[in-house]
Structure formats: structure tokens, C-alpha cells
C-alpha positions as CSV (number, residue, x, y, z in Angstrom):
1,X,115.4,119.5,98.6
2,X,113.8,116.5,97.6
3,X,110.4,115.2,98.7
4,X,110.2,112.0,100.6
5,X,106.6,110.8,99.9
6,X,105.1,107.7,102.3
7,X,103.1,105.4,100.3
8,X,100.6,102.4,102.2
9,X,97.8,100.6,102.5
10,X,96.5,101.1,105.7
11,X,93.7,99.6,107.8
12,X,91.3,102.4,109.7
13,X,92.4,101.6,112.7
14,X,96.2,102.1,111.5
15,X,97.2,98.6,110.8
16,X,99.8,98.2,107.4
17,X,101.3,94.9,108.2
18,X,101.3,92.3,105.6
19,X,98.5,94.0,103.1
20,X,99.7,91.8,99.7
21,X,99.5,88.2,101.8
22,X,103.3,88.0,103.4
23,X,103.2,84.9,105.9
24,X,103.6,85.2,109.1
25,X,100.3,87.7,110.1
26,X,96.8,86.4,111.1
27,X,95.0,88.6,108.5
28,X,97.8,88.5,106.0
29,X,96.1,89.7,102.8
30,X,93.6,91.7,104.2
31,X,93.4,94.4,101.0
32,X,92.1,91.6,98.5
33,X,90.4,89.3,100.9
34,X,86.1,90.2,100.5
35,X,86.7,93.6,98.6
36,X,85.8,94.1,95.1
37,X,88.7,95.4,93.0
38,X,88.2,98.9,91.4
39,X,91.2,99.6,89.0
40,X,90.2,103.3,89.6
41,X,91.1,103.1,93.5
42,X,94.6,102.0,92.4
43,X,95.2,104.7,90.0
44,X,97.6,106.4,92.4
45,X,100.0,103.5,92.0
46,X,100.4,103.9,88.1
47,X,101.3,107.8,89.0
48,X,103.7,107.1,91.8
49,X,105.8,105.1,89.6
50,X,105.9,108.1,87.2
51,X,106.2,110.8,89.0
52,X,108.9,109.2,91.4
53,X,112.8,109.2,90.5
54,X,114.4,107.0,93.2
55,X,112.6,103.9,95.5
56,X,113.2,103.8,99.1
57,X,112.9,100.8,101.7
58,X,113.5,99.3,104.7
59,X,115.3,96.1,104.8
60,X,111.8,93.6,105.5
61,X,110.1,95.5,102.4
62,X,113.5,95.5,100.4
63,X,113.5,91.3,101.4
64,X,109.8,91.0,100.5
65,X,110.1,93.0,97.3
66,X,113.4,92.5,95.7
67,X,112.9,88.9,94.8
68,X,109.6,89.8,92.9
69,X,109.4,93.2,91.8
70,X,111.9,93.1,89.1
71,X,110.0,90.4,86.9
72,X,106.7,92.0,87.4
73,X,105.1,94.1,84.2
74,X,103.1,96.8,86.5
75,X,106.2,97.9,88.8
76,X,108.2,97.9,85.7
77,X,109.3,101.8,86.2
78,X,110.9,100.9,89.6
79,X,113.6,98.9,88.1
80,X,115.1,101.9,85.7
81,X,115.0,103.8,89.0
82,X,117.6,104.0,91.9
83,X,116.5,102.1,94.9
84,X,117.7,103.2,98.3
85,X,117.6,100.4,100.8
86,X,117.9,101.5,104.9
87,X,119.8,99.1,106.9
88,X,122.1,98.6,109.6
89,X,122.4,94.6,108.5
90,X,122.3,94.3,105.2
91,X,125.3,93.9,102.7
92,X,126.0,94.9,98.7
93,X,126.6,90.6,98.4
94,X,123.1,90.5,99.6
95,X,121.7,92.9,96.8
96,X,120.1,91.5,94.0
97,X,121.4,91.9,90.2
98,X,118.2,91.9,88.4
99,X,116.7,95.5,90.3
100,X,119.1,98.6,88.7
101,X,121.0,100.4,90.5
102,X,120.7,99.6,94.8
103,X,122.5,101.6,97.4
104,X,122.3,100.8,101.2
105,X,122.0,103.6,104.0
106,X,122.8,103.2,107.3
107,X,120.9,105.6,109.1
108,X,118.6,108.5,108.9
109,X,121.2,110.9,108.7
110,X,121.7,109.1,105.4
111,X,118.1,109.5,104.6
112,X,118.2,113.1,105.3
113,X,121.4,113.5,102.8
114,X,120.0,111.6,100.1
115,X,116.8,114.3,100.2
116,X,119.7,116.7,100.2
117,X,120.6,116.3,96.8
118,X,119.0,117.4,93.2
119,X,116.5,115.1,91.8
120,X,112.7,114.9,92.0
121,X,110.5,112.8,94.7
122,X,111.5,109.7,96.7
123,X,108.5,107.2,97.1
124,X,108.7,104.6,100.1
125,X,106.4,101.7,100.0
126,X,105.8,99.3,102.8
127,X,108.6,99.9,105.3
128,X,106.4,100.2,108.8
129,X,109.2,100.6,110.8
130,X,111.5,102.9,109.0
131,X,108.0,104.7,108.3
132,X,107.5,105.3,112.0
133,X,111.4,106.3,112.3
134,X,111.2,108.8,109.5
135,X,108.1,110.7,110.8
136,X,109.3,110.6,114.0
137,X,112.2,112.2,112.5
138,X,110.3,115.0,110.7
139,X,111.5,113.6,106.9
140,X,108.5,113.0,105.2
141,X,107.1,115.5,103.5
142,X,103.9,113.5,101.9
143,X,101.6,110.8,102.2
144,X,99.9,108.8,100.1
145,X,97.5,106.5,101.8
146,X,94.7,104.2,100.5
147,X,92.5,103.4,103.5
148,X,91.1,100.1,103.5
149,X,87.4,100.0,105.3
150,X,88.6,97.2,107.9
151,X,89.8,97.1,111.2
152,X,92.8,94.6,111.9
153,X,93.5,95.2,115.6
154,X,96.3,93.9,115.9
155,X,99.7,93.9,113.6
156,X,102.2,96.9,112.7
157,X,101.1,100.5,112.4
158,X,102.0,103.0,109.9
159,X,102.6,105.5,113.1
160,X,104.3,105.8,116.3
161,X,103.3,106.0,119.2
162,X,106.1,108.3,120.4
163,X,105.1,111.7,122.6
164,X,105.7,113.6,120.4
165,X,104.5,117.2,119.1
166,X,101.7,117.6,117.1
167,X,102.2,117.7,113.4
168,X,99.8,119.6,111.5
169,X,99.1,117.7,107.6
170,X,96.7,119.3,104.6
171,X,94.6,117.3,102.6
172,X,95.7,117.9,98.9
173,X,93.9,115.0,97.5
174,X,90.8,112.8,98.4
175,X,88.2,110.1,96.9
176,X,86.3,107.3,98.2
177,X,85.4,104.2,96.1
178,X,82.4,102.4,95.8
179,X,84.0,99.3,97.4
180,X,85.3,101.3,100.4
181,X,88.5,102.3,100.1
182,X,89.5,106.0,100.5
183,X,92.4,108.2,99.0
184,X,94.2,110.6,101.3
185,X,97.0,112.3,100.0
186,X,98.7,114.8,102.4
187,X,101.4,117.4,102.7
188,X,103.2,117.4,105.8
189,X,103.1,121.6,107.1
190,X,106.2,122.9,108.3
């Protein structure tokens, strides 16, 4: 079975809505906006892209990404990859040419088959929704979370908040940064 790893930047208080400056939210932005950049806290980025062998998103990432990722240098190993986009909506005249290889799921079933089959670790960036749909779901395995020292109130979270049975995680990986942010990298216990 493959893993399915969760990758954000999240707010303390749980917040992962509009982190790189997409319009449309109050404090879009808010992961460069009065924070000193440390290469370092980013390292996890560079690995993700190397140790990951297909890209998954939901259809608001995929729209937010597709038109920009493809061009840019430092997410250069997504494009050879297969990208996985989950969406009820969304149609292959829709896709874009320029990305490699894209294939649309319908549903979470599809998820789950997908994770079925032989190959190494799915990364999903961005993608609140289908974030809080997955874990809900019991289909991530992994999370990858750089925790920004700011609390947003407001705005989409990376959780649910669905009744739900507790669901233990261990801490595989950690560091904080001298400008704030925190790395928490956890396995989901079955």
C-alpha cells in the first residue's frame, strides 16, 4: 500500500487557508508577511519532491497550482511526476498540457484505490477540504506540517471538526527555527 502523506502550512491555531497570497482571504500571505526566511525551515520541501512519486490535489489547489507550477524551477520534480486531481467537477478539457501526466478522481473510493496500487508515497499539498475529507476518512498515513507562530482566527482549517474517534499520531520528526516556525512530521497509528 502506498502512503498518502499531508503536506501544509498551517497557522497554530489551525488555520491553512491562502498561506502563498491567493486573493480572496483577509490575511492572504500570512507565511511571508513579518517573518524572516530561513532556507533551513523549508528543507522539507526540497525532500518531498524527492521522495514522492505521484502529486495529489483537490480541485481549488489543482486551479491555484496548475497554471504556475509547471514554469517554476524549485517544483520542477512535480512535473515528471503523475498528478492526481480529486474532483466531482472538473473535466480532462480543463487539464492543462504543460504539467505531465494528470488524472481526475471522482471520489475517495478513488483515493483509496490509487494507494492500492504499487509505487512509493503520494504527497498532497494545499487541498483543505479534501484534507479534512481524507482524514476523516482514515487515508492519510503522514503529515508533514510547518507551523507558522501566528494565529489567523479565522479562514479554513487543516482539520475537521467532525465527532469523530480519537486518532492517536507519533512524532517521527521535529525542529523549531529561529524565526518561529516548527517542523512536525507525523505517522498516523493504526
Amino acid at each position: 500500500m502506498r502512503t498518502l502523506i499531508s503536506t501544509a502550512f498551517v497557522s497554530l491555531d489551525g488555520v491553512v487557508e491562502a498561506p502563498g497570497g491567493e486573493p480572496g482571504y483577509r490575511n492572504s500571505g500570512w507565511t511571508f508577511k513579518d517573518l524572516e526566511f530561513l532556507p533551513e525551515a523549508y528543507e522539507i520541501k526540497g525532500r518531498e519532491q524527492e521522495e514522492s512519486t505521484a502529486l495529489l490535489l483537490g480541485r481549488t489547489s489543482y486551479d491555484a497550482f496548475s497554471p504556475v507550477w509547471p514554469g517554476m524551477a524549485e517544483f520542477a520534480e512535480y512535473k515528471k511526476m503523475p498528478k492526481y486531481v480529486v474532483s466531482t467537477t472538473l473535466t480532462d478539457g480543463e487539464l492543462v498540457s504543460d504539467w505531465g501526466s494528470i488524472t481526475i478522481l471522482r471520489s475517495l473510493d478513488d483515493v483509496a484505490a490509487l494507494k492500492e496500487t504499487e509505487g512509493g508515497p503520494i504527497i498532497m499539498h494545499g487541498s483543505a477540504e479534501l484534507n479534512r475529507n481524507l482524514s476523516d476518512a482514515g487515508l492519510i498515513d503522514r503529515y508533514h506540517l510547518l507551523v507558522f507562530p501566528i494565529l489567523l482566527g479565522a479562514g479554513k482549517r487543516l482539520f475537521s471538526e467532525t465527532d469523530k474517534d480519537a486518532q492517536k499520531l507519533r512524532l517521527v520528526e521535529h525542529e523549531a527555527y529561529a524565526n518561529g516556525i516548527q517542523k512536525n512530521v507525523f505517522d498516523v497509528v493504526r
